[in-house]
N, C-alpha and C positions, 0 to 999 in steps of 0.2 A: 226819126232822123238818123243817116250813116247806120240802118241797121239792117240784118242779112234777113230779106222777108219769103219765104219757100214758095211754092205752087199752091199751095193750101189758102193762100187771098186770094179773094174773089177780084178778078180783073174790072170790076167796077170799082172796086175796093170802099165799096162799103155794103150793108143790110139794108135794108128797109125795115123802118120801127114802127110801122101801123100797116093796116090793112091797104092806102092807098098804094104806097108803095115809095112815096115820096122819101127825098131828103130835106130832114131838118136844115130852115135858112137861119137858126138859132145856132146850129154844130158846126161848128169852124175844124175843116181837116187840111193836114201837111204834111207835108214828104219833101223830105230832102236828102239826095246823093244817098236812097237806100239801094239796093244790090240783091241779086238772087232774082228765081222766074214770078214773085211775087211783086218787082218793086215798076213792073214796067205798067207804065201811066198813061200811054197812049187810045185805055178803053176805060179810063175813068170819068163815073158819074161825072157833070157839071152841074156844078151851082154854084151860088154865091157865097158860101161856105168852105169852099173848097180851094186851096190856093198851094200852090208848089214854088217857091220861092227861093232867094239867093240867101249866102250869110248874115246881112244886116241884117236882115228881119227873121230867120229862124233863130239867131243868139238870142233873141229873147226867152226863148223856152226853154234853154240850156240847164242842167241840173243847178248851176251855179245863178244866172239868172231868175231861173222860175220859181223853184222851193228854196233858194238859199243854201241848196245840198252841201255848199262846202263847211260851212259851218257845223254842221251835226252830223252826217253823213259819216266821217271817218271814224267818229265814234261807237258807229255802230259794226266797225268792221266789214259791211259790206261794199266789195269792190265799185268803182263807178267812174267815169270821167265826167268830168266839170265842167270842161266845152264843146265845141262842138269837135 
């Protein structure tokens, strides 16, 4: 999410993790408002797994929503933001 992804992704933007070649309909991937020659999404895999979405629904995966980052996070002195 909102992050600077280079040429080095695969414009599928993802692997294949067996010999089929298939995507896992268990792996849920998303992208949102990422940037750079990696983030463009107009040659990626389709599946049911797959979904690029607006704010309401990527805030849930936010450091603050997902792990509860803000709570212990700062403790550790590593830098981070909390929303999106």
């Amino acid at each position: 999410m909102q992050s600077k992804l280079g040429s080095l992704i695969d414009p599928k933007g993802w692997a294949p993790w067996d010999e089929g070649g298939t995507l896992p309909d268990t792996v849920h991937y998303a992208e949102y408002k990422n940037v750079g020659p990696g983030s463009e999404t107009s040659s990626r895999a389709s599946s049911k797994g797959l979904f690029i979405d607006d704010a309401g629904m990527v805030s849930n995966f936010t450091v603050t929503s997902f792990i509860g980052g803000g709570q212990w996070i700062p403790a550790t002195g590593v830098p981070f933001q909390a929303g999106l």
